[in-house]
N, C-alpha and C positions, 0 to 999 in steps of 0.2 A: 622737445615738445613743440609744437605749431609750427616746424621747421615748413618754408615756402617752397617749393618742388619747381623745376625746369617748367615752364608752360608747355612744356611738348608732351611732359612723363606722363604716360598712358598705361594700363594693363588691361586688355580686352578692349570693351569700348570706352571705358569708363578713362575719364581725363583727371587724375592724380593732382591737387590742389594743395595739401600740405600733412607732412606727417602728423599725426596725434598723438602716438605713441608707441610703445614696443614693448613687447614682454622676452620672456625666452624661447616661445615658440611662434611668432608671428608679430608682424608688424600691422597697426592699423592707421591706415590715410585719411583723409576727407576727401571722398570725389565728386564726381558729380557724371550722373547716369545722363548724356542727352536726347536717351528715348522719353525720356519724363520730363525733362529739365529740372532735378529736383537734386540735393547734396544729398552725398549717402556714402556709407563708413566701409573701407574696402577693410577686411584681414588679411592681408599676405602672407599665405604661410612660409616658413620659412624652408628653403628646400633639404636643410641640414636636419630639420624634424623627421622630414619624410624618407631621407636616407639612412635614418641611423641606421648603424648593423646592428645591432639588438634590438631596439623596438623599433626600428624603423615600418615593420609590418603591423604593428600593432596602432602605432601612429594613423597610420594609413584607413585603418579602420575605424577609429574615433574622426577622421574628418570625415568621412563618405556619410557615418552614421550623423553629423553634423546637418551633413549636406541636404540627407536624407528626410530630416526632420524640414527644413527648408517650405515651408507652405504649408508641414499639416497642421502645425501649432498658430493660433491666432489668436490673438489676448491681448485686452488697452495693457495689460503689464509687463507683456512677454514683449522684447526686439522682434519687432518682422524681418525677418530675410527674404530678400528680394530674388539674390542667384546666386550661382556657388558653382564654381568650375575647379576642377582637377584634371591638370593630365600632366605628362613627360615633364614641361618645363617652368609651367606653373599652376599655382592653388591658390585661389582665393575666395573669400565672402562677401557678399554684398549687402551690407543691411543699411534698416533705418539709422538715419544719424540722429542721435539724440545728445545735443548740445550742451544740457548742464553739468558735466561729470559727474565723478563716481562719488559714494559713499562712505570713501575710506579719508575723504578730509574731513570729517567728521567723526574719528574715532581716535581722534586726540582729547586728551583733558582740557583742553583750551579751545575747542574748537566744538564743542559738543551741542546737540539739535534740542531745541523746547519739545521735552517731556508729548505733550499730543503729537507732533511733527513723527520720532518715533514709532509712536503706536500705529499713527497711519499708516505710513509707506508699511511696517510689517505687518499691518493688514493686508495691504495691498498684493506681497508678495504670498501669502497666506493663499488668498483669491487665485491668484496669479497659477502656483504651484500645486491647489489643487485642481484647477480644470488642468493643468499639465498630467497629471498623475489619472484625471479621469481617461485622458487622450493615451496612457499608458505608457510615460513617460515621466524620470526622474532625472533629478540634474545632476547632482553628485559632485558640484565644485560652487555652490553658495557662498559668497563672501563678497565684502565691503566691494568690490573690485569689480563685480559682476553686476553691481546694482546703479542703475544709471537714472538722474536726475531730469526730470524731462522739464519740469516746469516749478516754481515753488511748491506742490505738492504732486507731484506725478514722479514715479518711479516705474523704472523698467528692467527686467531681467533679463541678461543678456549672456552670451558665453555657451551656446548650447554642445560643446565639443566634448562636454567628455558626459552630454546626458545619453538614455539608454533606454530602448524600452525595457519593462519590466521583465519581458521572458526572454531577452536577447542572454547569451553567452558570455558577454561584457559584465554582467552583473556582479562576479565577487574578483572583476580587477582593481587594481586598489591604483585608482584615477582622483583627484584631490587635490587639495591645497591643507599642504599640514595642519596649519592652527584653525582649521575649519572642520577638518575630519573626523565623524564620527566613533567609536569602541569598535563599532563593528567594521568599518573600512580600515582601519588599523590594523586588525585581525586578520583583514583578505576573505573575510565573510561575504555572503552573498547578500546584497541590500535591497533596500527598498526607500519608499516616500519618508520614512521614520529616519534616515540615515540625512536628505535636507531637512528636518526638523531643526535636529540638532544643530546642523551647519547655519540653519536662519537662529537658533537660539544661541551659538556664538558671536553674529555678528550683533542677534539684540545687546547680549554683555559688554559689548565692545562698545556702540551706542549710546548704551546708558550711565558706565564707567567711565571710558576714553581707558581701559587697560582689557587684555588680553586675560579668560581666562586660567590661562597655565602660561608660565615662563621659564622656560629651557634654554643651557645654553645649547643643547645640540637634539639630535633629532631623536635619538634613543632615548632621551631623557623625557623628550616631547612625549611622546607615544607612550611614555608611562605611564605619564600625568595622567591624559586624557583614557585610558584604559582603569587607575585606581584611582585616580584622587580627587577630593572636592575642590570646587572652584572656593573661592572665598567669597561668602554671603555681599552682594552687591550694595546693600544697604551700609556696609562696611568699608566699602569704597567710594557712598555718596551716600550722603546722611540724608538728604533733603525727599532721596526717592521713594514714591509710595511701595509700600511694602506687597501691595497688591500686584506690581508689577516685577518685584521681586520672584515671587510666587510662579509668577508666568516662565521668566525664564531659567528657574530653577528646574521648572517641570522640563522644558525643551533640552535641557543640559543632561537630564536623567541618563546614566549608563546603561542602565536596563531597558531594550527598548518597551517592556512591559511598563513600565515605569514613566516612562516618556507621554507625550501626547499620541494617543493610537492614531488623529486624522486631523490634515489641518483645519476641517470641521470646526473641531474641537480648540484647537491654538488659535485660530480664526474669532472665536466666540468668547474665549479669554481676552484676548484682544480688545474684542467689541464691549463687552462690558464695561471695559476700562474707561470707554468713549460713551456709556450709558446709551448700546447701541443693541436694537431689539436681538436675540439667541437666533441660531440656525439664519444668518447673514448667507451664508455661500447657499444656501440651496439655489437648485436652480430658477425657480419662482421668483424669488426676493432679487436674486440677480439681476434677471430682467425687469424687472422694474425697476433696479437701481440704471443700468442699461438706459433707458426709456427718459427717465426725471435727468438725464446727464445732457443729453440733447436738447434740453427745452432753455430756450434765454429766461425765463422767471429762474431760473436753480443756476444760471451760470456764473455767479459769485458763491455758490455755496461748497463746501468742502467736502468731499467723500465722507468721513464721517458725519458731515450735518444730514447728508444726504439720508446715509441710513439712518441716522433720528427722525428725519421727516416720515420714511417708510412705518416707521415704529408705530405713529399714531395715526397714522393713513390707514382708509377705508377706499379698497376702487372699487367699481359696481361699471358697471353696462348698460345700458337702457336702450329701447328701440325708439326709431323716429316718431315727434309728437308727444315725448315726457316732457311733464312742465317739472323741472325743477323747484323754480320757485314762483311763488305766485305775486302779486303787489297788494302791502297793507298785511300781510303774513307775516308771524314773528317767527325769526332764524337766529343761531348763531354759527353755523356751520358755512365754511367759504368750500370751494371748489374750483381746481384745476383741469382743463378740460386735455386729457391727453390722444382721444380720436375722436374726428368728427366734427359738425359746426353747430352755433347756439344760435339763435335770435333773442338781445333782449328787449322789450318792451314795455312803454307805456300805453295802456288805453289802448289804442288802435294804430299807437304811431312806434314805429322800429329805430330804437336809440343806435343798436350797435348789434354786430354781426360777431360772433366769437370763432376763433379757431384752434388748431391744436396749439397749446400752451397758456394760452391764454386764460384768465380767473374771474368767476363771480362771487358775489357773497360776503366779496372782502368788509365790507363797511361794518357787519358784528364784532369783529376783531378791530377792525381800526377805532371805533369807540366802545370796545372792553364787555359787551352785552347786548343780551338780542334785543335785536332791531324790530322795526315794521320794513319790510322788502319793499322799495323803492321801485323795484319793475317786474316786473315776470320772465321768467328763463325759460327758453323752449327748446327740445330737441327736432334741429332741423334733418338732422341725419341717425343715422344708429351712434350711439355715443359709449367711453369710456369714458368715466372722470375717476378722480380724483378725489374724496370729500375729505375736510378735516371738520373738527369740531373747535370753535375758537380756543372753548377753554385749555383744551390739550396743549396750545402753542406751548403754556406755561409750564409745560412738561420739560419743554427743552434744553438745549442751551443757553445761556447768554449770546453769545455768539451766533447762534444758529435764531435766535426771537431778531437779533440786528440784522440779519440776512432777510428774512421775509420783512421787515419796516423796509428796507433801501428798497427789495422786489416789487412792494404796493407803494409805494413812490413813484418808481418808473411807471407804475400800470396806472396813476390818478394822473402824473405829468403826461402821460401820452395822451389819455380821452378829453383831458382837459383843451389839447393839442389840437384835437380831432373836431371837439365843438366850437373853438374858438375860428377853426377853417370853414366848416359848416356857417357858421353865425356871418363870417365872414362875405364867406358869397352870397347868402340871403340879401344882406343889406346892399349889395353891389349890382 
């Protein structure tokens, strides 16, 4: 692992930095692309995959379909692949490198992730795997291995060589990784989005445990299990975990895919509960606006699910140029994020301060606990979307997620404070 390469070792353009790792069918490197100048993850396939006499045509097909997926999928949780070349004497992948590793040192008893950290990232991949599935595309090899750490709460799906669209031919090859495989890819059934359900509800078991749930010594034995038998109740292998999340990935583990979660809608929103986080998260609505709140420095210490909490008790609205938001000497308690457009606020006749996208009014109801008399008037200098919350809801929140907005209206009183004291500054000079 991080073995150092010849400074010369190149494949294509790309200049060969240090090995990463290797599996049984490909090697992956660190390079670095110099059309970009940026590091990024080659796959080398291996050319013994693409030769075997038995599948070596079948092989052949799972990378091009690889290949082929290469730009149509785009998602903060999916790996981008950059380029992908095949021919006579080599194959390889170009994707984003994403630095933190994988998920599977975390599926040890002794190495195991706090209980929220969990719930996120497989929210994440939830999000991730159903716009995958909208885009008509399933992955069919979900596991600890495939799931890449990008930041302390950023996760990424990676590995798209043995996904497929939904009405390809490929559909009932039995492509996998055993202790992840679904009843029905054991069978050589024709699968769908239900078949990564399961495969993301044994990696949650694995998560939440640090054990597997089925253990074989061999593979016939495996494919039993996961065909008849029940996992052992999770709560039985860790006392401490809420039974609510029990629940969750009991349902994901179900043999019946009637029985199972029908849409990761649905596992998505289990999920979300857990995190006391508003139902119907994936739509594509609420998306975008999670989308939109991600971009803004006010939300940039906050955590994907704080985020969708703030969505929860969030009102956006639109207003045309010339809404007075708020007027001076008017009691409010409602603050506002401005997410398109510019404000003016004012006293009297004189202009304090110019707003822009991200930027907050109103805060001062909430920073002393009840409405206020408004200090200035808020005016729409353009066509605007905001944001409004109503103070008292913060208390709806998290602990965590009320500590995020105190540090966010901190930064916003240290900056203006910053801004007057430069003003006052040059006045007297």
């Amino acid at each position: 692992m991080n073995q150092p390469l010849n400074p010369e070792s190149h494949i294509g353009k790309y200049r060969l930095l240090r090995k990463l790792g290797a599996g049984g069918t490909s090697t992956v490197y660190l390079g670095h692309d110099p059309s970009t100048d940026r590091e990024v993850a080659i796959k080398v396939i291996k050319q013994s995959f693409l030769d075997d006499p038995q599948h070596g045509a079948q092989n052949r097909r799972l990378l091009e379909t690889e290949m082929a997926l290469a730009g149509q999928l785009s998602h903060p949780h999916l790996v981008t692949t950059f380029d992908a070349v095949i021919s006579e004497d080599a194959a390889y992948i170009v994707m984003e490198y994403v630095p933190g590793g994988t998920l599977e040192k975390h599926i040890a008893p002794n190495n195991l992730l706090p209980l929220n950290r969990v719930v996120e990232y497989l929210f994440k991949c939830c999000r991730a795997l159903n716009y995958a599935q909208f885009k008509g595309v399933i992955h069919r090899d979900i596991k600890p291995a495939n799931l890449l750490l990008a930041n302390p709460d950023g996760i990424k799906i990676t590995d798209l060589g043995a996904a497929i669209h939904m009405d390809s031919d490929q559909a009932n090859m039995n492509v996998g990784s055993p202790n992840y495989m679904s009843p029905e890819q054991v069978r050589g059934e024709t699968v769908n989005h239900q078949t990564d359900i399961y495969s993301l509800g044994v990696v949650m078991y694995r998560l939440l445990t640090g054990h597997s749930p089925y253990t074989a010594d061999n593979l016939a034995l495996l494919y039993h299990q996961i065909m008849h038998e029940t996992p052992t109740l999770p709560t039985q292998l860790r006392h401490d975990l809420p039974v609510a999340l029990e629940h969750i990935v009991m349902r994901a583990l179900q043999k019946s895919t009637s029985l199972r979660y029908a849409t990761w809608g649905d596992f998505g929103n289990d999920l979300a509960a857990i995190g006391h986080i508003e139902q119907n998260d994936l739509s594509t609505r609420e998306s975008d606006k999670f989308a939109t709140l991600r971009k803004l420095p006010f939300f940039e210490e906050f955590s994907d699910l704080e985020l969708w909490e703030v969505l929860r008790i969030a009102d956006w609205h639109k207003h045309p140029a010339k809404t007075v938001l708020m007027r001076e000497n008017e009691m409010g308690d409602e603050f506002y994020i401005l997410i398109e457009g510019s404000l003016s606020v004012t006293r009297g006749s004189r202009l304090l301060l110019a707003l822009s996208s991200g930027d907050c009014c109103g805060e001062m109801a909430y920073i002393r606990g009840r409405q206020v008399a408004r200090s200035a008037t808020v005016t729409a200098n353009t066509d605007i979307r905001i944001m409004q919350i109503d103070a008292h809801q913060l208390a709806k929140l998290s602990v965590a997620c009320q500590a995020h907005f105190n540090q966010s209206f901190l930064y916003v009183l240290a900056e203006r404070l910053r801004l007057s004291d430069d003003r006052f500054s040059k006045l007297i000079s």
